[in-house]
ROKOLTI-323981 format. One record per residue: residue number from 1; residue in one letter; chain; x, y, z of N, C-alpha, C in turn. Coordinates in Angstrom, 3 decimals, padded with zeros to 6 digits. Layout:
REM ROKOLTI-323981
(NUM, a, A, (X, Y, Z), (X, Y, Z), (X, Y, Z))
...
***
This chain:
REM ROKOLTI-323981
(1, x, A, (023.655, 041.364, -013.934), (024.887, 040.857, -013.319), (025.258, 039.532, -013.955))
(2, x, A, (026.667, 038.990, -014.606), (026.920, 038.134, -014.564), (027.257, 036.862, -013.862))
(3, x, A, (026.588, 036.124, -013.689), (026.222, 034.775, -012.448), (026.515, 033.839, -013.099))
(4, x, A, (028.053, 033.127, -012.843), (028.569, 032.141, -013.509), (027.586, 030.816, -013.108))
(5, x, A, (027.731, 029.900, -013.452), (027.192, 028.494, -013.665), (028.493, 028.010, -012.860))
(6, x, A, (028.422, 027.260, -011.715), (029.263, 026.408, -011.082), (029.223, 024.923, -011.327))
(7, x, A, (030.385, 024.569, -011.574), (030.724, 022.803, -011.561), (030.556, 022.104, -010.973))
(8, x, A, (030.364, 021.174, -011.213), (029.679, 019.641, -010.348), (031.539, 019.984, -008.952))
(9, x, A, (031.158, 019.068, -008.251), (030.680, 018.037, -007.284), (031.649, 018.743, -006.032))
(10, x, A, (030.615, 019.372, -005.025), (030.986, 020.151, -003.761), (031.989, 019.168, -003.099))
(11, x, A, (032.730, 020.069, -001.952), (033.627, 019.277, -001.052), (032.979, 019.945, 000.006))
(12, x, A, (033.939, 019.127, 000.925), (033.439, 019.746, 002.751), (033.914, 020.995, 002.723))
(13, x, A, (033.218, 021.941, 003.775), (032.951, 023.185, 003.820), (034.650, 023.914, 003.854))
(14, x, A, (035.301, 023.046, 004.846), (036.754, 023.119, 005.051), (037.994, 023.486, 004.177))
(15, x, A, (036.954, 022.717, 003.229), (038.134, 022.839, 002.057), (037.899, 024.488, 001.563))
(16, x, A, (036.733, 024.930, 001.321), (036.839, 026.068, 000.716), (036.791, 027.095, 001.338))
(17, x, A, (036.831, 027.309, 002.547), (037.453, 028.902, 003.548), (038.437, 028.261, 004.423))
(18, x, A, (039.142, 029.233, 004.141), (040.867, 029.411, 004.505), (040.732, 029.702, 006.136))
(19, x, A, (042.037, 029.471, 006.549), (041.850, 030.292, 008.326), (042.384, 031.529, 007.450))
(20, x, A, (043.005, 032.133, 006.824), (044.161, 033.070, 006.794), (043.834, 033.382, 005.037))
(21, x, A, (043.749, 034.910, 005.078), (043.667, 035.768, 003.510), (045.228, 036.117, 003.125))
(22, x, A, (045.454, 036.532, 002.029), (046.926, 037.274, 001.807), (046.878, 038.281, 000.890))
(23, x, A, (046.119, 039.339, 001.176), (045.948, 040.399, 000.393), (046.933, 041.240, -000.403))
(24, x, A, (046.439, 041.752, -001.051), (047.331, 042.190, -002.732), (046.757, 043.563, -003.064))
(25, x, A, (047.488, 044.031, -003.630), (046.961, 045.529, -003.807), (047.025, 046.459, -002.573))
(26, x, A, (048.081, 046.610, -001.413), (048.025, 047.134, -000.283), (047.809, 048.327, -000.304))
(27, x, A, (048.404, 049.347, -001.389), (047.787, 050.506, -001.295), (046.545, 050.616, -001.543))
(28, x, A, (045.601, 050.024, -002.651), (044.378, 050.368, -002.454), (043.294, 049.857, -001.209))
(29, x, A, (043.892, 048.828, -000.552), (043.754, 048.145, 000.736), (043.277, 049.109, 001.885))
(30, x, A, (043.963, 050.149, 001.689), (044.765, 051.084, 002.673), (043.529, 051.589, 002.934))
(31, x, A, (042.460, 051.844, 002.108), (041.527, 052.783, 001.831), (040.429, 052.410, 002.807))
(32, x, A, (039.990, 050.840, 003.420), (039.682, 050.473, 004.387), (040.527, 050.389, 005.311))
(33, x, A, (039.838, 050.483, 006.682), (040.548, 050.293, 007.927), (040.524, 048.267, 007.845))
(34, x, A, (041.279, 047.871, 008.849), (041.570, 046.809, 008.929), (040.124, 046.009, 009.680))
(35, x, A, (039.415, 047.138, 010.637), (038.120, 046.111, 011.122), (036.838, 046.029, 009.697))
(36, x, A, (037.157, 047.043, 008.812), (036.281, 047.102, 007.449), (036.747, 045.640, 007.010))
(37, x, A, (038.336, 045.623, 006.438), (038.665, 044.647, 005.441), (038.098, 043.239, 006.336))
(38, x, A, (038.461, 042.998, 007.225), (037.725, 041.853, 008.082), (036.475, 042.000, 008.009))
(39, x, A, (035.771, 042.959, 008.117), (034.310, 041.909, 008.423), (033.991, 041.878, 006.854))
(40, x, A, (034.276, 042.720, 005.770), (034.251, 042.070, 004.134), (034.582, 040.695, 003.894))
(41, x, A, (036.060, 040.194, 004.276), (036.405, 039.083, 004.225), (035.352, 037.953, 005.168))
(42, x, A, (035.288, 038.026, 006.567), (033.968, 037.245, 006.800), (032.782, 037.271, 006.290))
(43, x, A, (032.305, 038.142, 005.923), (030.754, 038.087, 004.795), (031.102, 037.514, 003.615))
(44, x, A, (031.815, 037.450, 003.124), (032.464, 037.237, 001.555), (032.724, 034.854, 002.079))
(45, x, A, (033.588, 034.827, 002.896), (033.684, 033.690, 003.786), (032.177, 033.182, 003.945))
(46, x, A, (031.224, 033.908, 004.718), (029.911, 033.615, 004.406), (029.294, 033.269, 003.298))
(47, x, A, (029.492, 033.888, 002.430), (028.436, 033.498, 001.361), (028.958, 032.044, 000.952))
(48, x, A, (030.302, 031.857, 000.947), (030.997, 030.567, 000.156), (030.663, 029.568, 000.517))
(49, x, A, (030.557, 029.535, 002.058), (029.748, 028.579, 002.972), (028.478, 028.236, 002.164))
(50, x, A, (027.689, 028.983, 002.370), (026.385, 029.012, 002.134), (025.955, 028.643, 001.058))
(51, x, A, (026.625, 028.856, -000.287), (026.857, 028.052, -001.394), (027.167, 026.785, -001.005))
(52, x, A, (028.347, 026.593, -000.810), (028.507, 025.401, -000.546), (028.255, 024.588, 000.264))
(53, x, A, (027.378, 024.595, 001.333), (026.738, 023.646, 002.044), (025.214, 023.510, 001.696))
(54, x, A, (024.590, 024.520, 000.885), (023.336, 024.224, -000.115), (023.782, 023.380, -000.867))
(55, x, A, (024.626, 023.461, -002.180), (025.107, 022.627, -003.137), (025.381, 020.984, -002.528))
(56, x, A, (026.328, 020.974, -001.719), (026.759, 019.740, -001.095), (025.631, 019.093, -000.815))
(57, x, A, (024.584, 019.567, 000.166), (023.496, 018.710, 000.724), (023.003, 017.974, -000.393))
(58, x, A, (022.808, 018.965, -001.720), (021.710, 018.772, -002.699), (022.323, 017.186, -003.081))
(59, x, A, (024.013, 017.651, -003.803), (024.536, 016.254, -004.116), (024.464, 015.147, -003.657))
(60, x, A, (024.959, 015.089, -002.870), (024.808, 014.273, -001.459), (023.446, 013.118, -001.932))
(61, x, A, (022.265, 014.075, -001.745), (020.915, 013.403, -001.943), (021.600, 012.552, -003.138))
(62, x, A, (021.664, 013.372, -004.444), (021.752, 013.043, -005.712), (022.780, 011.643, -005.791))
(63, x, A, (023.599, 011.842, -004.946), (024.375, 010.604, -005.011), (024.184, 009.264, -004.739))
(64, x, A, (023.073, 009.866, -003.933), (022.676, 008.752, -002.821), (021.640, 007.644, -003.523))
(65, x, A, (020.795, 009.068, -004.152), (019.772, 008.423, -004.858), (019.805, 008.133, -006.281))
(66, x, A, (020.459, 008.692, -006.919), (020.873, 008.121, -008.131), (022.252, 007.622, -008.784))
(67, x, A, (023.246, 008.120, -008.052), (024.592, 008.351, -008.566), (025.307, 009.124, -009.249))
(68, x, A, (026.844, 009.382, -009.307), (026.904, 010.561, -009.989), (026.634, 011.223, -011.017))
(69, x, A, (025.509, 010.046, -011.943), (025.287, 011.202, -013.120), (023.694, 011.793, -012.249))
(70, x, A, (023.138, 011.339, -011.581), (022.285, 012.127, -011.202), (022.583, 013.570, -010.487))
(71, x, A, (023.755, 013.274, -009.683), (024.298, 014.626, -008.989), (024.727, 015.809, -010.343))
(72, x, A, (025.421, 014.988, -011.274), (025.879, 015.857, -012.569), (024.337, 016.666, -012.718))
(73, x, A, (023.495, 016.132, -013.225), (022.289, 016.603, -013.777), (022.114, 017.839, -012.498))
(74, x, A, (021.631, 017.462, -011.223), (021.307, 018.244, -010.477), (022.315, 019.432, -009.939))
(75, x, A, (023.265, 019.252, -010.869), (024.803, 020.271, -010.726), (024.236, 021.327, -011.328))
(76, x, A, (024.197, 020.655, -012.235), (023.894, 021.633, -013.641), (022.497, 022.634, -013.891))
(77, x, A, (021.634, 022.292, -013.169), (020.311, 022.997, -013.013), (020.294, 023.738, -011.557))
(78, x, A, (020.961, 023.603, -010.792), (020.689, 024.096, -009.494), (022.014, 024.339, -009.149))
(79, x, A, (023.327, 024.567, -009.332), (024.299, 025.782, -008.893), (024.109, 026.928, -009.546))
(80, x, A, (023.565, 027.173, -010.721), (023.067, 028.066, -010.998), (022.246, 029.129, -009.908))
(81, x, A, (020.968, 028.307, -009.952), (019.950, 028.607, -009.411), (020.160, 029.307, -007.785))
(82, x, A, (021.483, 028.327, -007.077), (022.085, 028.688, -006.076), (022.746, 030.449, -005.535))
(83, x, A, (023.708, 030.291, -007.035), (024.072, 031.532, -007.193), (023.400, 032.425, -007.153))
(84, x, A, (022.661, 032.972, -007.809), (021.399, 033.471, -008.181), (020.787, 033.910, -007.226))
(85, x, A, (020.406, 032.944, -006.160), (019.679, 033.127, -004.712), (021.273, 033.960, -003.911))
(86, x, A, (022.051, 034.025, -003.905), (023.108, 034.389, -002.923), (023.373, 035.638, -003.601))
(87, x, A, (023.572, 035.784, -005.330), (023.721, 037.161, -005.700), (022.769, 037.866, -005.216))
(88, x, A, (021.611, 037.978, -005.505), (020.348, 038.230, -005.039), (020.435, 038.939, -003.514))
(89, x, A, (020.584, 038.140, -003.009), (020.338, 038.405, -001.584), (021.631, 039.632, -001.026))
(90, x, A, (023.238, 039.441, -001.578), (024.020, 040.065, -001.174), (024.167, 041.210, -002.449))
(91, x, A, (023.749, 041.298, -003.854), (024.021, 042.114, -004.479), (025.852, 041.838, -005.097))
(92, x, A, (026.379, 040.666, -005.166), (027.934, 039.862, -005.563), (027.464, 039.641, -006.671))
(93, x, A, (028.650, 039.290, -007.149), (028.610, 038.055, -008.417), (029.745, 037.335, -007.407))
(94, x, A, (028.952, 035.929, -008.026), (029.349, 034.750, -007.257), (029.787, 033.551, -008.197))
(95, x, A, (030.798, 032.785, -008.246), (030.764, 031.675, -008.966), (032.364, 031.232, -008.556))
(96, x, A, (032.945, 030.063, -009.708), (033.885, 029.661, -009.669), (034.725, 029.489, -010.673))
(97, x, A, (036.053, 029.346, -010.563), (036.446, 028.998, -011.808), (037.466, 027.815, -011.986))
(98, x, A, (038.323, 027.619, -012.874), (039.431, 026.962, -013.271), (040.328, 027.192, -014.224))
(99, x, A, (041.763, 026.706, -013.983), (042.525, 026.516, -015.037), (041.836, 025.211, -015.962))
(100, x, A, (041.309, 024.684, -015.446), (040.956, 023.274, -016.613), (039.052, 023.741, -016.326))
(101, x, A, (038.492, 024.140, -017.319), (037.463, 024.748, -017.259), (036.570, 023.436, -017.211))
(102, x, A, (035.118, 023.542, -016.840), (033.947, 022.343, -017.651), (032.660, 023.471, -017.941))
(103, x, A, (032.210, 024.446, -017.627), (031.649, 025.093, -018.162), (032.468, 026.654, -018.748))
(104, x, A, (032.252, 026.470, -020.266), (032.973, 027.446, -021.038), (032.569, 029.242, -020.124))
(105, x, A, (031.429, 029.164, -019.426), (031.116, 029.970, -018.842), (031.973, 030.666, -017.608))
(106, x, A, (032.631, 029.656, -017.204), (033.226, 029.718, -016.102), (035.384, 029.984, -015.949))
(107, x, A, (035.212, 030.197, -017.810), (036.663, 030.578, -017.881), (036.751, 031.861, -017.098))
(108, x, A, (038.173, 031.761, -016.469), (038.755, 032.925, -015.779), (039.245, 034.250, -016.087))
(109, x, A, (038.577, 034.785, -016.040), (039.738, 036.642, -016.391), (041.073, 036.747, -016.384))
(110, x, A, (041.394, 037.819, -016.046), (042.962, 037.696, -016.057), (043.090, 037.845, -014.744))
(111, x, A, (042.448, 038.369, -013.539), (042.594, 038.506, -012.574), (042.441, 037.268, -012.013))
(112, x, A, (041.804, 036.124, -012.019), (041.624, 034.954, -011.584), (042.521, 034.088, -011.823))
(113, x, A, (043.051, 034.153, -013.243), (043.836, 033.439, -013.805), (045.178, 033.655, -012.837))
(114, x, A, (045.352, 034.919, -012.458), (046.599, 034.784, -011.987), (046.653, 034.337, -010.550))
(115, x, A, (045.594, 034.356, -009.807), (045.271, 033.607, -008.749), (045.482, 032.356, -008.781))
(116, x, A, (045.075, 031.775, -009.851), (044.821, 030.079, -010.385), (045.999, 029.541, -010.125))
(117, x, A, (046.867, 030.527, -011.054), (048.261, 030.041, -010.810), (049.626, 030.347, -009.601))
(118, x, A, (048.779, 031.890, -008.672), (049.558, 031.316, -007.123), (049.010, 030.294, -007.163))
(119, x, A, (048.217, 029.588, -006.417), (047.474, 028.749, -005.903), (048.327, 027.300, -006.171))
(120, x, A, (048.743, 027.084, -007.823), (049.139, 026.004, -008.344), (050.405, 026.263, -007.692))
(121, x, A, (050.901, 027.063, -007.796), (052.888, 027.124, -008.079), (052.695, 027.115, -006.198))
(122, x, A, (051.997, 027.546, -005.153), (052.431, 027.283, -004.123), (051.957, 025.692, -003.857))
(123, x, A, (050.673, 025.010, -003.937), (051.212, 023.735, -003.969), (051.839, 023.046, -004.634))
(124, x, A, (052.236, 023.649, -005.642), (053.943, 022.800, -006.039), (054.740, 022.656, -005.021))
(125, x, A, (055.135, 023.828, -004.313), (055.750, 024.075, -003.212), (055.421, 022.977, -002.392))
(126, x, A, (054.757, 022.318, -001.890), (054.225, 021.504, -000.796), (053.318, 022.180, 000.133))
(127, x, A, (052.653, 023.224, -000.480), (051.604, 023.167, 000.539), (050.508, 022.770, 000.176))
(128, x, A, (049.818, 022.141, 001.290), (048.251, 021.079, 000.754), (047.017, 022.096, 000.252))
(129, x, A, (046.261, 021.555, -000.728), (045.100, 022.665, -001.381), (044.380, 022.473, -000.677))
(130, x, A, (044.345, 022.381, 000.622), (043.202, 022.503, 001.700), (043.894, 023.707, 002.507))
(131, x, A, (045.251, 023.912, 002.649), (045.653, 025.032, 003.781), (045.996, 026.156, 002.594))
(132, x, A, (045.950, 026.702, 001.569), (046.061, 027.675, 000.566), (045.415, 028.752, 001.051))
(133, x, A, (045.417, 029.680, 001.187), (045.238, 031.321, 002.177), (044.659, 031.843, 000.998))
(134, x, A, (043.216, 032.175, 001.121), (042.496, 032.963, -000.152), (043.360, 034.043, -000.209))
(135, x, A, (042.912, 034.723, -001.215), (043.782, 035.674, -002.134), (042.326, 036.707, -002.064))
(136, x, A, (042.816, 037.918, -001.628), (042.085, 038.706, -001.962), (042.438, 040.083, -002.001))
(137, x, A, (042.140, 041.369, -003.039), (042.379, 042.666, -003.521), (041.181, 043.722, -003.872))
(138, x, A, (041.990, 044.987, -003.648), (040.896, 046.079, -004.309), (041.239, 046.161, -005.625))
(139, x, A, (040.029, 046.037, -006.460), (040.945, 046.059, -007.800), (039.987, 047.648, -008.424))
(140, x, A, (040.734, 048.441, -009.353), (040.503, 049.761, -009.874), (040.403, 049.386, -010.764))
(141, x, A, (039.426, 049.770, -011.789), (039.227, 050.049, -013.339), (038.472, 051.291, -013.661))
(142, x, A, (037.856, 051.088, -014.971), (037.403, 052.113, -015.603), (035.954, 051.822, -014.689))
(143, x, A, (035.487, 050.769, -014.689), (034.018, 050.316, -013.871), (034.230, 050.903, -012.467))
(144, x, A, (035.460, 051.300, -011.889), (035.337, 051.519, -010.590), (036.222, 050.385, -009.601))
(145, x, A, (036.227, 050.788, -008.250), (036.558, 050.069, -007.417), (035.788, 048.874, -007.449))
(146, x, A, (036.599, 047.731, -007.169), (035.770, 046.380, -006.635), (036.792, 045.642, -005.905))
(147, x, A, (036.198, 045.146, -004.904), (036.525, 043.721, -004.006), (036.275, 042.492, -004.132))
(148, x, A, (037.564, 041.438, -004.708), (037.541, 040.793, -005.180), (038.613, 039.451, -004.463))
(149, x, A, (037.859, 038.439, -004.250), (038.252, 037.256, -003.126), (038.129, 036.219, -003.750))
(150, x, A, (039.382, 035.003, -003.611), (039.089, 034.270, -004.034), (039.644, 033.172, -003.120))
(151, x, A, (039.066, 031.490, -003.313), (039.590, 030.577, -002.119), (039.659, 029.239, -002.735))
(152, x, A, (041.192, 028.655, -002.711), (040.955, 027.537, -003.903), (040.179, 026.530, -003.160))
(153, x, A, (039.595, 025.666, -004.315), (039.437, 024.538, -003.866), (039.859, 023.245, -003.911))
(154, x, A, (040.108, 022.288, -002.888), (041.019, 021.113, -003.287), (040.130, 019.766, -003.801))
(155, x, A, (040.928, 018.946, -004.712), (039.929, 018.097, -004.920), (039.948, 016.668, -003.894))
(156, x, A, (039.278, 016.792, -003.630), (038.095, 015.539, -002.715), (037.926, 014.250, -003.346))
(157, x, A, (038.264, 013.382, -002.446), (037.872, 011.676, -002.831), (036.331, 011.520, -004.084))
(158, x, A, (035.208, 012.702, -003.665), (034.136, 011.848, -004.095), (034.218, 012.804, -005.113))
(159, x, A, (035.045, 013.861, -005.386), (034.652, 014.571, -006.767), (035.042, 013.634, -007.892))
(160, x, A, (036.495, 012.553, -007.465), (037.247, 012.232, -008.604), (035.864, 010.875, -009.326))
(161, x, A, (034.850, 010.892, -009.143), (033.669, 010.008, -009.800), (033.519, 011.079, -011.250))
(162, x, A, (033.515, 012.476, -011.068), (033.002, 013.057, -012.236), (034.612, 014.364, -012.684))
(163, x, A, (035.412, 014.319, -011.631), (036.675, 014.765, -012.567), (038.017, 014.097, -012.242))
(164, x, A, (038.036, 012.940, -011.910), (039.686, 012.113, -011.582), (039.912, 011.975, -013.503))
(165, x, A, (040.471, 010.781, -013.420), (040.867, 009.700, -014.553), (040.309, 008.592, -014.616))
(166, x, A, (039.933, 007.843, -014.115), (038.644, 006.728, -014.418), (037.574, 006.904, -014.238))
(167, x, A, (037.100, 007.396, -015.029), (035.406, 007.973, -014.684), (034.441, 006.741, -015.715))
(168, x, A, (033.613, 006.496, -015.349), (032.622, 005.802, -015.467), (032.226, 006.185, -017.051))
(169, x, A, (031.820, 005.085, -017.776), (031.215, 005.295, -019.181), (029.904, 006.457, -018.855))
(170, x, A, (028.946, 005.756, -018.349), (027.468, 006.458, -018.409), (027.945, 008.206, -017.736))
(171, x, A, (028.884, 008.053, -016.480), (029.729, 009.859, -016.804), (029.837, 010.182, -017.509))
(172, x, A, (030.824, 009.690, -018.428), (031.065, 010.504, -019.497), (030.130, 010.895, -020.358))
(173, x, A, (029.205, 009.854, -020.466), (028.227, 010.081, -021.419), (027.698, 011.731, -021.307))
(174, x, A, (027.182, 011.692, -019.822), (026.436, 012.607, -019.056), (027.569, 013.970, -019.442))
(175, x, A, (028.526, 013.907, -018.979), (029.342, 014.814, -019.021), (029.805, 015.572, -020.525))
(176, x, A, (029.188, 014.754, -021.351), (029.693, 015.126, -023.087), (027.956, 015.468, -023.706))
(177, x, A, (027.412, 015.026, -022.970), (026.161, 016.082, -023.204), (025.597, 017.132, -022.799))
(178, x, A, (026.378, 017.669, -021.670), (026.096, 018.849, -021.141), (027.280, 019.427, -021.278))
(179, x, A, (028.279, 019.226, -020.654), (030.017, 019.994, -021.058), (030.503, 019.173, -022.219))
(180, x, A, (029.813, 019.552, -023.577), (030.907, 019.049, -024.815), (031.791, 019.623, -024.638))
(181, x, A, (032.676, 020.701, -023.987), (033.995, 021.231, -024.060), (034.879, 021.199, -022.702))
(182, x, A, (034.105, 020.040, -022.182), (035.157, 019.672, -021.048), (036.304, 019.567, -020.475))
(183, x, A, (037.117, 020.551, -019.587), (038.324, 019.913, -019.578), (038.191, 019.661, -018.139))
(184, x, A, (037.618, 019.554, -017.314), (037.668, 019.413, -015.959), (037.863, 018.112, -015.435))
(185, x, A, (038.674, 017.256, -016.164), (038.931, 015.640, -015.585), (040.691, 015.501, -015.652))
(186, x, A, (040.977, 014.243, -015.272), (042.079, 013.963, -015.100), (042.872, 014.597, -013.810))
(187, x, A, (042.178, 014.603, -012.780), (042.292, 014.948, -011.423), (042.363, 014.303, -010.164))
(188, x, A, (043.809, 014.266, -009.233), (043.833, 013.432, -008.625), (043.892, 013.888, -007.363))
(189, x, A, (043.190, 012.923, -006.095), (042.844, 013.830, -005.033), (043.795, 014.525, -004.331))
(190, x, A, (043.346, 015.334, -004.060), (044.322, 016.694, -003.139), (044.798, 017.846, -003.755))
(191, x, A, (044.578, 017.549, -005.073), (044.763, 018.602, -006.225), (043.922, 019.628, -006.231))
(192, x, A, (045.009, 020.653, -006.746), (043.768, 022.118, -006.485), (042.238, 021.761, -007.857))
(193, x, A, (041.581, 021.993, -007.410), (040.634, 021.939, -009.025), (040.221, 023.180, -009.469))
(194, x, A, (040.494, 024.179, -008.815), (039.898, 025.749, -009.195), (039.921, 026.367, -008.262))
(195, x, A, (038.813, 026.983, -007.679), (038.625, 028.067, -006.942), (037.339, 028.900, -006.991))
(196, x, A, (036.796, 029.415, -005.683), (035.585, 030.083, -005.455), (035.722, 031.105, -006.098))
(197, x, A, (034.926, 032.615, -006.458), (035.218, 033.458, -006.540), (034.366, 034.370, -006.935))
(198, x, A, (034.387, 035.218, -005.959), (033.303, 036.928, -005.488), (033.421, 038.001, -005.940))
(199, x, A, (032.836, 038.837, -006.486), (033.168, 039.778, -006.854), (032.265, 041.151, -006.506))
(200, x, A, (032.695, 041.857, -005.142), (031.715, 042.702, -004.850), (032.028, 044.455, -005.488))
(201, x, A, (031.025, 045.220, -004.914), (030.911, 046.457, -005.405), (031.432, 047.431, -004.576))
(202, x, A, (032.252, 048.494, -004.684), (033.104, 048.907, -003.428), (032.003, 050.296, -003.166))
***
């Protein structure tokens, strides 16, 4: 299974599950009943949590105790590792992505991509990247059916240490030795920065 590598620096749990989905693909939708597509969408809601309040705690420490290049370091060895434990356990692929990537790993498909960009063009609109309504579809290919969810995420006061616009020398340092192909900076808070994203087996 492919198990993306996730990017530094978690937000509160809030930010990344939605009250409200806006599903796509209604005819293949159809194929579950509506108490199916719900409790998918809450398990799927589950796992994101669960990622992300492992990850967060970890930082948190890391911040505390070293600062953000220590959280960077401990980003980078243990969202992995995170994933991994949650694919594992649910049988998903789990990770995240972006329009402005920091791990080359973590570029988006085309299916994400076009998520990326509802996401952007409705907070253009004025709505805040904390109230953005995950996006989720049955998608058909040659591989088969899959269920596929995604929930942006907004950026947070303490991410902008390792992706705003004034980031710290010894960051960067940190950040150009592990993401030489960085684009994940120049981010200002409330801004979408990417998005969660699941990919189960139908």
């Amino acid at each position: 299974m492919n198990i993306r590598k996730l990017a530094p620096i978690a937000l509160g749990l809030a930010a990344f599950v939605g009250t409200s989905g806006h599903a796509l693909g209604d005819e293949q939708s159809k194929a579950m009943t509506d108490e199916e597509l719900q409790e998918r969408i809450a398990e799927t809601r589950a796992a994101i949590e669960q990622f992300a309040s492992t990850l967060q705690g970890e930082l948190v420490a890391a911040m505390e105790e070293g600062g953000p290049t220590q959280a960077i370091e401990v980003c980078n060895e243990r969202a992995p590792e995170i994933a991994d434990d949650i694919a594992a356990d649910t049988g998903w692929e789990v990770g995240r992505t972006s329009l402005k990537i920091r791990n080359p790993d973590n570029s988006p498909d085309e299916w994400e991509r076009i998520q990326l960009e509802h996401f952007e063009s409705q907070h253009a609109d004025g709505i805040p990247a904390n109230e953005l309504a995950p996006r989720h579809e049955v998608v058909e290919d040659e591989d088969g059916a899959r269920f596929r969810f995604m929930s942006a995420i907004p950026t947070g006061g303490a991410c902008l240490a390792c992706h705003g616009t004034d980031i710290d020398r010894d960051v960067k340092h940190a950040l150009e030795r592990l993401y030489p192909d960085d684009q994940a900076t120049g981010y200002s808070e409330g801004e979408v920065r990417g998005a969660f994203t699941i990919t189960q087996e139908m």
